[in-house]
DRENFISE-269371 format. One record per residue (C-alpha): residue in three letters; y, x, z. Coordinates in steps of 0.5 Angstrom, whole numbers, plus 500, padded with zeros to 3 digits. Layout:
<pts>
alaYXZ/...
</pts>
This chain:
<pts>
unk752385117/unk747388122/unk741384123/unk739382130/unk732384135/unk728379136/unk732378143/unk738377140/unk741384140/unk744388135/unk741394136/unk745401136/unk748403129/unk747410128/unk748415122/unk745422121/unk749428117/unk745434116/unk742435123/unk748432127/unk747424129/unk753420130/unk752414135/unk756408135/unk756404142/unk759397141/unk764393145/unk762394152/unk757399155/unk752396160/unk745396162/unk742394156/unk747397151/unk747403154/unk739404156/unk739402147/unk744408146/unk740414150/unk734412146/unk738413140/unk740419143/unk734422145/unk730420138/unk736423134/unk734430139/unk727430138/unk728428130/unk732435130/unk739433131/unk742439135/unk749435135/unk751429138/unk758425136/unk758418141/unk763413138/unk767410142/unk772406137/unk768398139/unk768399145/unk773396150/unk769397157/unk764401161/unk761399166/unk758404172/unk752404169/unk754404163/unk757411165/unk750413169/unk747412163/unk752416159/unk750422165/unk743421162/unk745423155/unk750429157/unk744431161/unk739430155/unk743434151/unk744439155/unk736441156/unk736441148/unk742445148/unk746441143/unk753438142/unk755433144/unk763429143/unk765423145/unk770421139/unk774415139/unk775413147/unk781409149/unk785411155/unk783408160/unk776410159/unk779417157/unk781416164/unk774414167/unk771419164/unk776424167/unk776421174/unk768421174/unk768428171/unk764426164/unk769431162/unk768437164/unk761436161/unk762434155/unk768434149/unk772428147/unk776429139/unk781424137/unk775421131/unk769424128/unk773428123/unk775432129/unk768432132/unk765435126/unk771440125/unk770442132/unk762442131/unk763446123/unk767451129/unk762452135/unk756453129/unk761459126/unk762462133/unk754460135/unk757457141/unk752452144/unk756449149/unk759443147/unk765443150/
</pts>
């Protein structure tokens, strides 16, 4: 059970392997969740990670600003050229995510033993595009 803040929300739940970070968003990506997730993000980045995997598997909505956000993130990544794959997304935000064009931007794998298969595939190749 994860402890909650101060102002009553869990905060974002993340793992780090090797130099790749695995970050979870909750059930619903909004303002609040999705400003904590790019922070995560962003310190995971600057600590040296030169990968990002954004889990997908809890959430069941997400909002427009929570896609602005996302935007941010992708952004990020791609100034410190690191990967970066959305893992676990459901289909309709799957097809959210094609529809506003996240997907021409980033990858999405079926789980994160796919991202990291796909990321052990890129680091071979000296691929640094993410996709």
């Amino acid at each position: 059970m994860l402890m909650a803040e101060a102002d009553g929300v869990v905060p974002v739940r993340s793992r780090r392997a090797g130099d790749v970070a695995v970050v979870y968003a909750g059930d619903y990506l909004n303002k609040l969740s999705g400003e904590r997730i790019e922070r995560e993000c962003y310190n995971k980045l600057e600590s040296g990670c030169r990968a990002l995997v954004l889990n997908f598997r809890d959430t069941e909505l997400v909002n427009s600003i929570g896609v602005s956000i996302l935007l941010g993130v992708i952004d990020t990544a791609q100034k410190k050229q690191a990967h970066l794959i959305f893992t676990n997304v459901n289909g309709q935000t799957a097809q959210l995510f094609e529809l506003l064009g996240l997907t021409r931007h980033v990858a999405l794998a079926e789980n994160e033993q796919a991202a990291f298969a796909r990321l052990a595939e890129h680091s071979i190749k000296g691929d640094t595009s993410g996709h």
